[in-house]
PLY file of the C-alpha trace (Angstrom):
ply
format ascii 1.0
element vertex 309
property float x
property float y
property float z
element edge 308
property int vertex1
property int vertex2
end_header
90.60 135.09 195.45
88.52 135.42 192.06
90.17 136.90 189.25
88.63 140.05 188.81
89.82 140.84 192.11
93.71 139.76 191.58
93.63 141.73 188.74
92.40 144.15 190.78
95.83 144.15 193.26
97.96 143.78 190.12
96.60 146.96 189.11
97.46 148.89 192.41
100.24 147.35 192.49
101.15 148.49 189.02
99.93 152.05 189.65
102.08 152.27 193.29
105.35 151.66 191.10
104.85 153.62 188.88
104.39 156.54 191.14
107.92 155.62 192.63
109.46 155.57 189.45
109.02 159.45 189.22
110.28 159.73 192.52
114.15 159.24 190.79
113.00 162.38 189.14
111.25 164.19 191.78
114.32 163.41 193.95
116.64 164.80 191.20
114.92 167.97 191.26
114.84 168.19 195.05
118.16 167.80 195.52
119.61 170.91 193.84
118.15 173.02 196.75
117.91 170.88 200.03
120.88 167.35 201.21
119.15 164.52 201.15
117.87 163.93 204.81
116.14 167.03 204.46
114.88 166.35 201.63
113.41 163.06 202.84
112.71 164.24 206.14
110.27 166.60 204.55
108.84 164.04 202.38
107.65 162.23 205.06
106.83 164.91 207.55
104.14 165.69 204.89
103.13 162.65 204.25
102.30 161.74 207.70
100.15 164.82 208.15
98.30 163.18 205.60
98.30 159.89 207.00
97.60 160.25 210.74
94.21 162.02 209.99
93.42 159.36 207.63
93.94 156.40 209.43
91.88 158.24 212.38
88.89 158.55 210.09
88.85 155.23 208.28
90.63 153.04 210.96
88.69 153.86 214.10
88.79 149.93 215.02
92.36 149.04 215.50
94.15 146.35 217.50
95.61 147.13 220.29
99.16 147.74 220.67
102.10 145.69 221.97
105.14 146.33 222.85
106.30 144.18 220.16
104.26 145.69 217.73
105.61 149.09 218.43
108.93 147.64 217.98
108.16 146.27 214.66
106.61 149.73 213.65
109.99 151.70 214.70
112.27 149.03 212.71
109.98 149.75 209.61
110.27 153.26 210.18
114.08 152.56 210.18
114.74 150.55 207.09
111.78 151.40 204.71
111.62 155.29 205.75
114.95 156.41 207.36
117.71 154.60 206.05
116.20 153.69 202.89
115.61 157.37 201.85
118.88 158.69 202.95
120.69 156.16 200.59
117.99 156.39 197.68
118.70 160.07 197.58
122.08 160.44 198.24
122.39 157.86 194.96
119.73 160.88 193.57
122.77 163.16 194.13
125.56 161.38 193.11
124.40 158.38 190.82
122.67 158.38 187.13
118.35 157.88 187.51
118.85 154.86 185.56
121.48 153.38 187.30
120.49 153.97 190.77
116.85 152.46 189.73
117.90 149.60 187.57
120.27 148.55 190.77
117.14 148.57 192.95
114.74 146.11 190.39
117.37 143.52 191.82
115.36 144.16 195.16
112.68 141.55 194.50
115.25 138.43 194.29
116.68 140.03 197.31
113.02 140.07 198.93
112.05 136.83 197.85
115.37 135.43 199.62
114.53 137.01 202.71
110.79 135.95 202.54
112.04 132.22 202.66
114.46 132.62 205.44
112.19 134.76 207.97
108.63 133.74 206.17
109.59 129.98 205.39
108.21 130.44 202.03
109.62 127.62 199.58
112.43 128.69 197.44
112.81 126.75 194.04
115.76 125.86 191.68
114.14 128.42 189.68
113.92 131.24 192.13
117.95 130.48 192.56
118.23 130.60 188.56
116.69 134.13 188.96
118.80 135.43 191.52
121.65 134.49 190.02
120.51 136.06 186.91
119.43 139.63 188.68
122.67 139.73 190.65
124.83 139.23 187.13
122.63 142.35 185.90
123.69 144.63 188.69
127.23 143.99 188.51
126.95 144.50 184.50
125.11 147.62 185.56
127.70 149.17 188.32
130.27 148.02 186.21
128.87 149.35 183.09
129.39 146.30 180.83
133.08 146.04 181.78
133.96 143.02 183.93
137.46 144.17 183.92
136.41 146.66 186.79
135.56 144.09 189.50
139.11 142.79 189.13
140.56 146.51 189.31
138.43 147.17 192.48
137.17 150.14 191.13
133.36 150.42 192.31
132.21 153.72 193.28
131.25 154.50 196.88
127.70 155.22 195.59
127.75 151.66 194.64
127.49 151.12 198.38
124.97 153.19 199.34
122.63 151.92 196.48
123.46 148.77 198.01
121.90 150.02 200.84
118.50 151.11 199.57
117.98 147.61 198.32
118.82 145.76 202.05
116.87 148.00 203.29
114.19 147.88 201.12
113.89 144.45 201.28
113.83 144.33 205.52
111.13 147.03 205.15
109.46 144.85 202.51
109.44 141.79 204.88
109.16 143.26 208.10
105.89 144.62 206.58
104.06 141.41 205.95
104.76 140.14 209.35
102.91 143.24 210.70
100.13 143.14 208.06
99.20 139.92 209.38
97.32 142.00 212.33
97.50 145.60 210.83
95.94 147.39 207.80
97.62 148.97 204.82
96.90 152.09 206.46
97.89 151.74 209.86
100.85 149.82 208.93
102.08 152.69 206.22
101.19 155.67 208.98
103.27 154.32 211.69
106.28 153.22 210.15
105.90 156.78 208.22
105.87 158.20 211.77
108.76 156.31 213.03
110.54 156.88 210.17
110.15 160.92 210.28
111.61 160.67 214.30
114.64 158.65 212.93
115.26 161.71 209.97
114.74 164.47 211.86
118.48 164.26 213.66
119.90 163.75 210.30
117.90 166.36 208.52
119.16 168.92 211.70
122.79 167.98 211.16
122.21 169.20 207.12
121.37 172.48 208.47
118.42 172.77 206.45
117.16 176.38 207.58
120.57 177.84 205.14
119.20 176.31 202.30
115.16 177.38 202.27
115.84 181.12 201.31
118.09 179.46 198.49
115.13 176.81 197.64
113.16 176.78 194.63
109.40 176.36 193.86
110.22 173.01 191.52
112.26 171.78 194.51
108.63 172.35 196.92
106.46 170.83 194.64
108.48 167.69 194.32
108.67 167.02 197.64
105.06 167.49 197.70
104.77 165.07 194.96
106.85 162.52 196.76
104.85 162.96 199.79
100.96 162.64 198.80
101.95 160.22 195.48
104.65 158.58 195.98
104.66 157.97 199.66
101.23 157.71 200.78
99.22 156.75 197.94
102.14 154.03 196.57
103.18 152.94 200.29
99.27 152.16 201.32
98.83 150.42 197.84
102.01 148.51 197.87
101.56 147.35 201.34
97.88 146.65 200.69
98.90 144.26 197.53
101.51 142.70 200.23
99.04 141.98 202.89
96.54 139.94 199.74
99.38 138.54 197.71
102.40 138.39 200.25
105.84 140.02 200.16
107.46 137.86 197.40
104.64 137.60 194.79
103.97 141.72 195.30
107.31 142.64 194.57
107.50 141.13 191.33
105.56 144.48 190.76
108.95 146.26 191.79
109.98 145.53 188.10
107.20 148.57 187.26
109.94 151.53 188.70
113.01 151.00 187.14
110.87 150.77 183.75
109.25 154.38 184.41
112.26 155.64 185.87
114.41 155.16 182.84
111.55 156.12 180.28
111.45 159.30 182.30
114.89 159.79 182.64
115.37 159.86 179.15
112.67 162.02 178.18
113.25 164.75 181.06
116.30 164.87 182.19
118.33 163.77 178.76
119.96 160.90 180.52
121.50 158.42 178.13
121.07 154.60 177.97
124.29 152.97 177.51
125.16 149.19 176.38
126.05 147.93 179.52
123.40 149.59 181.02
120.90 148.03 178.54
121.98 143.86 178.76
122.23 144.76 182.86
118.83 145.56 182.38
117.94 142.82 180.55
119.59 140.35 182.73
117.90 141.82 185.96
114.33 141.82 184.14
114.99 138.14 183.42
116.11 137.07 186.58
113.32 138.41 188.62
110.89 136.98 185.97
112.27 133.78 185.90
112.35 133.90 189.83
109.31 135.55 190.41
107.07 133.68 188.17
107.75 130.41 189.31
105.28 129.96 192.32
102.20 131.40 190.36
102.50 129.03 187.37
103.58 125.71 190.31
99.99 126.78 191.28
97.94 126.81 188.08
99.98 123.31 187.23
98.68 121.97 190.70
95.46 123.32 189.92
95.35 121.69 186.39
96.34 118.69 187.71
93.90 118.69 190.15
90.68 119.20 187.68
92.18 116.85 185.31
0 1
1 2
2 3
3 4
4 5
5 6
6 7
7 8
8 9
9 10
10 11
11 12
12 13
13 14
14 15
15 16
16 17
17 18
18 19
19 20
20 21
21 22
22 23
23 24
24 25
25 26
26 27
27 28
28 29
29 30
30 31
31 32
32 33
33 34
34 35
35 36
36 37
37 38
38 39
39 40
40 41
41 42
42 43
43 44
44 45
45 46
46 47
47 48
48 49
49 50
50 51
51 52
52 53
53 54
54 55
55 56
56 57
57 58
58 59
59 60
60 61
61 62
62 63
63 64
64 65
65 66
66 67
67 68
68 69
69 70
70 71
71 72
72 73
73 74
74 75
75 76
76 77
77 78
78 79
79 80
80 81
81 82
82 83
83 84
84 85
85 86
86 87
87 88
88 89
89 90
90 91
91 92
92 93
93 94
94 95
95 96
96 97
97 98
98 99
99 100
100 101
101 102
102 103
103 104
104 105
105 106
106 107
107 108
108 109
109 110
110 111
111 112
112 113
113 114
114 115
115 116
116 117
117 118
118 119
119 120
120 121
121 122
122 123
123 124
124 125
125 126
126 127
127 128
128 129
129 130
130 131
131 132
132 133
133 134
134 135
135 136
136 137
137 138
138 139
139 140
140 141
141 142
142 143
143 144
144 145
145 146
146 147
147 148
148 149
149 150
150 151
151 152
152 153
153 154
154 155
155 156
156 157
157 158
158 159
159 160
160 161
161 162
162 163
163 164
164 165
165 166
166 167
167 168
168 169
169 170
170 171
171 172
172 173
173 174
174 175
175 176
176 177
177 178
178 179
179 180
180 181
181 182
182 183
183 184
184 185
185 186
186 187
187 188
188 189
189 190
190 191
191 192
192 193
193 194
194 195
195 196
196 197
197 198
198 199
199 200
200 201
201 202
202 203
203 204
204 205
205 206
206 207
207 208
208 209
209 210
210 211
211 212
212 213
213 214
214 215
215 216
216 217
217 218
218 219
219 220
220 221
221 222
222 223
223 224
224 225
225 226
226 227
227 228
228 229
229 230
230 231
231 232
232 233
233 234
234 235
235 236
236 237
237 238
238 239
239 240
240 241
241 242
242 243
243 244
244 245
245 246
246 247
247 248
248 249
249 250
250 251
251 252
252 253
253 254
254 255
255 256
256 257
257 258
258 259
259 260
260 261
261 262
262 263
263 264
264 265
265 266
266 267
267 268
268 269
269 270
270 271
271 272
272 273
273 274
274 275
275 276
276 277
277 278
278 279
279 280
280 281
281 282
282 283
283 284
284 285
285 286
286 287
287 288
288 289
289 290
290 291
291 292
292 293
293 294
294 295
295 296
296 297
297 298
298 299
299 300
300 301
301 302
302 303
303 304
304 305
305 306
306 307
307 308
């Protein structure tokens, strides 16, 4: 790959963050009219009537279908779409933007893990050095710089659910590059959207969502609609797209983008306030997945070094 064209992914990659970043916001602003499998129920209903009619039109030649493929497509739908949502915005409900997104930038240790044990990619000293330090700055973050509170068992329940998002995230995550190895961005994106939207639809019914749309306002509409043309299928094609050229682990070093414009965002729209536990978490969880993520690109310009030399 030349480098005008990794810069290239880095850049989608970059901009597909981002756009999920807002989606703490979005989500914040949904939530004060519709529960949260509605909400993401919604979110992806919309975004697949997007994503169908585009992956008709630009995708006319796909593989065919196996029944194991279809069985990979309905577990993506279930971790990356279903569960993931119902946890990420449940923590939207209940759990400060930036501590619900600083807890997920731990997802790319968690990804890279998972990438070595299903993918057999190689995982280094220094990957382990990274973990290590990412999982330090998400108990500093739940805790909130006090230690004291693991030994007094006093975690929230929300802690679990954001725990959640991140597992599944990182399934969805790896899942996916298995499947892009024979599927497009595209296709992959629409039909674990698709899936995903089946899987919510139960939950969303049991929320009783028809109370609540007389009650609804016009800034809770147009965030879902946000969410479901920016956030889901421009950021889930792009992200999966930079998966599929640079592979799972490498691509969600990129994760490290959300948490970043969540909290700027945070701070400047909803007046949320950055506190000193929150802040060395932070730091701790940017340095671990640098440290781990950053290892396998520079092994390969020392190899290729080497190898000129």
């Amino acid at each position: 790959m030349d480098r005008k064209k990794r810069w290239l992914i880095y850049g989608m990659l970059t901009l597909a963050t981002s756009t999920w970043g807002s989606a703490f916001i979005a989500g914040k602003i949904a939530i004060e009219s519709f529960d949260p499998a509605t909400i993401s129920f919604l979110r992806f209903f919309g975004a697949a009537l997007l994503l169908f009619p585009i992956m008709w039109m630009f995708e006319k030649d796909r593989p065919k279908h196996t029944k194991k493929d279809w069985i990979l497509f309905m577990l993506l739908g279930l971790t990356g779409i279903a569960l993931y949502n119902i946890c990420f915005f449940y923590a939207s409900k209940y759990a400060p933007v930036i501590k619900s997104s600083l807890f997920i930038a731990a997802n790319p240790m968690l990804i890279m893990l998972l990438s070595g044990v299903f993918l057999k990619e190689a995982i280094t000293r220094r990957n382990v050095v990274g973990l290590l330090l990412a999982f330090f700055g998400v108990i500093t973050i739940i805790t909130d710089g006090d230690p004291m509170v693991i030994l007094k068992f006093q975690f929230e329940f929300i802690d679990l659910i954001l725990l959640g998002a991140v597992i599944t995230w990182a399934l969805y995550s790896v899942l996916g590059r298995v499947v892009l190895q024979k599927y497009s961005s595209i296709v992959s994106t629409t039909y674990a959207v698709g899936f995903g939207t089946l899987f919510l639809l139960p939950f969303s019914l049991i929320e009783q969502p028809w109370e609540r749309f007389s009650d609804s306002t016009l800034s809770a509409w147009l965030a879902i609609g946000h969410m479901s043309v920016f956030v889901t299928v421009l950021g889930f094609i792009l992200y999966y797209y930079g998966i599929q050229k640079i592979g799972a682990a490498k691509a969600s070093i990129f994760i490290n983008v959300m948490p970043v414009s969540a909290v700027v965002m945070a701070t400047l729209f909803l007046g949320e306030v950055l506190t000193i536990g929150t802040i060395i978490g932070a730091c701790f969880v940017i340095s671990g997945v640098y440290v781990g993520t950053s290892v396998k690109r520079r092994h390969k310009q020392s190899h290729m070094s080497t190898k000129t030399g």
